[in-house]
TORKOL-4160 file (C-alpha; in steps of 0.2 Angstrom, whole numbers, padded with zeros to 4 digits, m for minus):
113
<pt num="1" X="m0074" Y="0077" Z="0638"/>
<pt num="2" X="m0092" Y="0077" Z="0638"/>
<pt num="3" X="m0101" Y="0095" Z="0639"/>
<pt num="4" X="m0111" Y="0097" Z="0656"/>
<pt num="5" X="m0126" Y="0104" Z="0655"/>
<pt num="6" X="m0141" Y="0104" Z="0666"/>
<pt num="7" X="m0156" Y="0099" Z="0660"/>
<pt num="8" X="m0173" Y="0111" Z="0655"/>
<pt num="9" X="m0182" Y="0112" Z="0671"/>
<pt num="10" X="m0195" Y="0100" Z="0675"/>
<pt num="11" X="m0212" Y="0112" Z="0669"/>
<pt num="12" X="m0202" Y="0112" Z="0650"/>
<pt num="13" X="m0206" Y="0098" Z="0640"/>
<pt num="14" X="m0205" Y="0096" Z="0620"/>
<pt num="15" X="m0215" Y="0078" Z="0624"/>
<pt num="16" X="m0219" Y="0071" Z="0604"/>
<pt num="17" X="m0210" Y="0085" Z="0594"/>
<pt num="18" X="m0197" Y="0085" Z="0582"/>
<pt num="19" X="m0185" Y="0097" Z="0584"/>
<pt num="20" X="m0172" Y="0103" Z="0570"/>
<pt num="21" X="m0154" Y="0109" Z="0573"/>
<pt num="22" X="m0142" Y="0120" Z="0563"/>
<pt num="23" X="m0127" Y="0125" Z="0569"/>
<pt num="24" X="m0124" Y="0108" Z="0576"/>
<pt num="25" X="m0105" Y="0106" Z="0574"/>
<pt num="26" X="m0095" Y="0103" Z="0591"/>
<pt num="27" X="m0097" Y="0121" Z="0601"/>
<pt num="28" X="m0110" Y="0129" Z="0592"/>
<pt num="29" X="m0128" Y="0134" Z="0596"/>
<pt num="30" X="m0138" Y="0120" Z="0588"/>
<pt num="31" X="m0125" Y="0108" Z="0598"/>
<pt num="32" X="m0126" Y="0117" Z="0614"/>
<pt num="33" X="m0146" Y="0119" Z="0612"/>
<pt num="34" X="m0148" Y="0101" Z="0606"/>
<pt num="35" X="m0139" Y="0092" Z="0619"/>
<pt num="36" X="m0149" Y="0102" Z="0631"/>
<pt num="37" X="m0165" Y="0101" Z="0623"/>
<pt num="38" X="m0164" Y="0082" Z="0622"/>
<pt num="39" X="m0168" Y="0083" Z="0642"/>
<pt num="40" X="m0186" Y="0088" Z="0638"/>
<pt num="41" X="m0191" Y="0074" Z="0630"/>
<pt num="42" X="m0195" Y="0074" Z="0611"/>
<pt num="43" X="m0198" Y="0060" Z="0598"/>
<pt num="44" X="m0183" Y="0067" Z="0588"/>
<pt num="45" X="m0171" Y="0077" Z="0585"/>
<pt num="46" X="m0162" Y="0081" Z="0568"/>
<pt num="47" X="m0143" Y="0089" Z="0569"/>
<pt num="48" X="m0140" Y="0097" Z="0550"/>
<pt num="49" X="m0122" Y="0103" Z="0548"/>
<pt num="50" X="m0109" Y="0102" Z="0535"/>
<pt num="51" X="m0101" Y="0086" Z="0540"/>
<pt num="52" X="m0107" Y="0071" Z="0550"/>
<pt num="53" X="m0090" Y="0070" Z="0558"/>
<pt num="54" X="m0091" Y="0089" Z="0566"/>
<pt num="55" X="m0107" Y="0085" Z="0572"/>
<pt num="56" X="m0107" Y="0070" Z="0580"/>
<pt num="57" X="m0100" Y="0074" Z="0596"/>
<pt num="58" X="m0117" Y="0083" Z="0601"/>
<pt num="59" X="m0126" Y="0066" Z="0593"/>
<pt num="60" X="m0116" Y="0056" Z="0607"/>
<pt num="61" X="m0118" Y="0067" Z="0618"/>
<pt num="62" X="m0139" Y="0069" Z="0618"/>
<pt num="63" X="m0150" Y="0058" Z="0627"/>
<pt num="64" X="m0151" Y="0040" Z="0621"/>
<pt num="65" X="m0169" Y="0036" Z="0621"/>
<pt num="66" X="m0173" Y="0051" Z="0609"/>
<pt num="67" X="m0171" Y="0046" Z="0589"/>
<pt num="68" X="m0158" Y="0057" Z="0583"/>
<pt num="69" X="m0154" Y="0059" Z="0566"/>
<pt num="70" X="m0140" Y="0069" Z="0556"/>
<pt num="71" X="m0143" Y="0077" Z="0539"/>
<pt num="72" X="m0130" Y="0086" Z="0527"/>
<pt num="73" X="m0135" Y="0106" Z="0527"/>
<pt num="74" X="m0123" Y="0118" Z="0518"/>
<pt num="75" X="m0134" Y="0134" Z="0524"/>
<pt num="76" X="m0123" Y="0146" Z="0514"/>
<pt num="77" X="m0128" Y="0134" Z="0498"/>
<pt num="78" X="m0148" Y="0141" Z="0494"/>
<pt num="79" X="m0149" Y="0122" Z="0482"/>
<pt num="80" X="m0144" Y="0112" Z="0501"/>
<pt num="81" X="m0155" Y="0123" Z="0509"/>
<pt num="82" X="m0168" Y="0118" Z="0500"/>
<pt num="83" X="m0165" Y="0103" Z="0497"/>
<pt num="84" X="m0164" Y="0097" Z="0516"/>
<pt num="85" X="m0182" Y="0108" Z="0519"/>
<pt num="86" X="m0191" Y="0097" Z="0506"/>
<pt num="87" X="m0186" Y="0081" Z="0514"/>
<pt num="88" X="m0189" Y="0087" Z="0531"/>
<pt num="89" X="m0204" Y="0094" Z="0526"/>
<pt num="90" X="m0210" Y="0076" Z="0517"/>
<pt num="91" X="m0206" Y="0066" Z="0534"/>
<pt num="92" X="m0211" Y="0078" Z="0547"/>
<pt num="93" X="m0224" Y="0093" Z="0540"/>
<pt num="94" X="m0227" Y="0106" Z="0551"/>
<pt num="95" X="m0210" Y="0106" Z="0557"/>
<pt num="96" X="m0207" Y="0123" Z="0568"/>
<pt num="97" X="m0194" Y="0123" Z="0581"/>
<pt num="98" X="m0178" Y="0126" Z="0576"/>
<pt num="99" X="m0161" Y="0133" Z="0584"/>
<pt num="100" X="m0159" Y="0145" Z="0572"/>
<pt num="101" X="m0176" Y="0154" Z="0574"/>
<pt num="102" X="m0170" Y="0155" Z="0593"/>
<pt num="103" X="m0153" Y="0162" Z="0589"/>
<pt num="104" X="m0161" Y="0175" Z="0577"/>
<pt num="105" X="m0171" Y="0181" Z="0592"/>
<pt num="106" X="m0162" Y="0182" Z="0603"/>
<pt num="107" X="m0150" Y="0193" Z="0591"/>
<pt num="108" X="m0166" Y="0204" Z="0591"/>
<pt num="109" X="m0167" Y="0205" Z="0609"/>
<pt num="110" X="m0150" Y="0212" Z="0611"/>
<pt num="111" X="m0145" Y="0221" Z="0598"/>
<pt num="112" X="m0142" Y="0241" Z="0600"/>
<pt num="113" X="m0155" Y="0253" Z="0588"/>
């Protein structure tokens, strides 16, 4: 069963960026967020978890005229992590969007002091 979401209003647009996913594994943020996101328009999005099979529900699932691309990410693993940042970085410099930095905000934004 395919996930229903509506899509970003019509003022939000990620027109010509590229947008990287973690958590991207069948129900979690970065799948959720990139099946959404994918609405909006970008050039590409890239979904990193550990195993292509766990995330390609959200890769069927996101639009089909946006590039989408799957790369290996073991994020408790400091060598992957590293690893998948240099070859991002090499193919798409300046890369700032991610699921994770949203996720880590919005932790911010609710946690008690």
């Amino acid at each position: 069963m395919a996930i229903q979401k509506p899509p970003f209003s019509s003022t939000t647009t990620a027109d010509g960026k590229v947008i990287l996913f973690t958590g991207a594994s069948k129900g979690g943020l970065g799948a959720e967020t990139a099946v959404s996101l994918a609405t909006a328009n970008p050039k590409k999005i890239i979904l990193t978890g550990c195993s292509e099979a766990k995330v390609a529900p959200a890769l069927e699932q996101t639009n089909p005229g946006i590039a989408a691309q799957f790369i290996a990410l073991e994020l408790g693993d400091q060598q992957s992590v590293r690893k998948v940042a240099a070859k991002v970085n090499a193919i798409h410099p300046g890369l700032i969007i991610s699921s994770n930095l949203m996720n880590n905000v919005s932790q911010e934004m609710f946690m008690d002091d």
